[in-house]
Each structure stands twice: as C-alpha cells, then as structure tokens.
N, C-alpha and C positions, 0 to 999 in steps of 0.2 A: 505322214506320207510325203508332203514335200519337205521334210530334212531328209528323206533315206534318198529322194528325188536329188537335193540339193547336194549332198555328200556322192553317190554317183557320177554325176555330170562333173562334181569338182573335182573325181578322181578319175577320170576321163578327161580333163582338162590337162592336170596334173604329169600325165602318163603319156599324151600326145605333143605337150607344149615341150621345143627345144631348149626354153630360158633355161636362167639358171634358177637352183631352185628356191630363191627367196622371191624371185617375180612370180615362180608358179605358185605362190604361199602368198602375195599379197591379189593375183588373181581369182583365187579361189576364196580366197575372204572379199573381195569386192563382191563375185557371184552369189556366194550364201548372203550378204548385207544385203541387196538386191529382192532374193526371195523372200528373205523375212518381210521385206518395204512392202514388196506388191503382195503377201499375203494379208500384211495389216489392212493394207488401201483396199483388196477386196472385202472384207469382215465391215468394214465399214461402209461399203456403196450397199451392201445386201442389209437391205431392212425389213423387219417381217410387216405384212400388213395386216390389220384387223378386219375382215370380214366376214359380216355377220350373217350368217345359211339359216334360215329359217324352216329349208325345205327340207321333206323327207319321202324318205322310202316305204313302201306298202305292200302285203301280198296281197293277193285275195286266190286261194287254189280250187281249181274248178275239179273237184271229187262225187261222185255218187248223184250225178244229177243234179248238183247244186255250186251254188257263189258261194263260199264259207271262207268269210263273214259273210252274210246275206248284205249287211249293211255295215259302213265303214266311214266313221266321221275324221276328215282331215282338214288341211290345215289348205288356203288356194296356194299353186304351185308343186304343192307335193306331187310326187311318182306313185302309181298304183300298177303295179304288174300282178298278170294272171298267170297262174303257172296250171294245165294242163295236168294234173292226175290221174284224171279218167280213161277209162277203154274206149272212148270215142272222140274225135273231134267235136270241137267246142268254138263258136267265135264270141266277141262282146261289141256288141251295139248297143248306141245309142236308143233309147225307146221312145221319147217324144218326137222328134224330127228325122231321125237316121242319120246326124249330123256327122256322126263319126263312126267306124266300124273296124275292127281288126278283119284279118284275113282269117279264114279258117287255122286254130291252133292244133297242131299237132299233139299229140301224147306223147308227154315230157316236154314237153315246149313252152313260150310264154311270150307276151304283149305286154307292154308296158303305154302307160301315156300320165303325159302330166296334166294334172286336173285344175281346172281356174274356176270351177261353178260344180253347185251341185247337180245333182243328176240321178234318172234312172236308166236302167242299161239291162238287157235281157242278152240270152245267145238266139243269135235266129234260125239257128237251126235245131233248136227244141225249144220251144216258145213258152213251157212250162218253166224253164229257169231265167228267175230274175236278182235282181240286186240294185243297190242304191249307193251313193258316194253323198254323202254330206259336206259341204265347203262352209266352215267356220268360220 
C-alpha cells in the first residue's frame, strides 16, 4: 500500500513539477527513499508485547426456571454473563449479603460481571432459582 501510495504522489509530483525532467526523476527518487526509511523506522518502533490474560468468559443462561449450569467453577477475575432465555424476567443476586444485584433482565437480554470470590446468587424474583460461582 505505501509503494502504490509512494508511486502516486511521485507521479503527482512528476506531472506538477516545471523542472526539467531529470530533477523531477532525482525527486521522486529522494520521495520513494524517504518512504521506504520511515516505513523501516516504523516496523521497528512497533514491538509486540507479551501479555499474559488469564481471564475468561462464562455463560450461565437463565431457561425454564433455572441457572444452567446450576454451578460454575472459574478462575478469580473471569466474566460470567447471564443471558435471559425465559419467557419472563429474571435478575441475579447476590444471596448472602445482597452485595450485588443486576437489574431486572429482559428476555433476550443479559448481565455480565466479573467475579473475584466465590459465591451464591439466586433471582429475587423467583426465589426458587439458585446458582453458585466457584473461585479457584
């Protein structure tokens, strides 16, 4: 992309410039020397860096009444999102403390949270479904 970039511009150079035409031919060879330099000098400033993600992603979909997986062993920091399948609204709360709570999830919808501690969690709006998060 920058030689069709650099070949362009030299021929736009070329075509505007009134020299004669060995200045517009020692111009357009200093321009292309030029792009190839600051393409090298970029290739070199861009280093990849190695970082290491440990975290991960999780469903848990809320169908028929239930958390499925009931219970879900992960890793601390991982993501756990619920995704809504049911015909009725669903939220997920915390069940020892109420420390945390989604809003009511819509049908087709979903909540995500990243998890540091295991835990149990119920919907408070039907108290018969529960669920667990294990932290590893």
């Amino acid at each position: 992309m920058k030689k069709i970039l650099s070949l362009v511009l030299g021929f736009i150079i070329l075509s505007c410039s009134s020299g004669s035409e060995s200045t517009n031919q020692e111009e357009y060879a200093a321009f292309e020397d030029q792009s190839v330099t600051d393409q090298k000098s970029s290739e070199n400033i861009i280093e990849p860096i190695a970082v290491k993600n440990t975290a991960h992603f999780h469903t848990v979909e809320i169908k028929r009444m239930k958390f499925v997986p009931a219970e879900l062993t992960i890793q601390k920091g991982d993501t756990v999102m619920w995704i809504n399948k049911d015909f009725v609204l669903h939220d997920v709360t915390e069940e020892n403390n109420k420390s945390w709570t989604s809003s009511p999830i819509a049908i087709g919808r979903s909540w995500s949270k990243v998890v540091t501690e295991s835990t149990d969690y119920f919907c408070s709006l039907h108290l018969i479904m529960k669920g667990k998060l294990l932290v590893k």
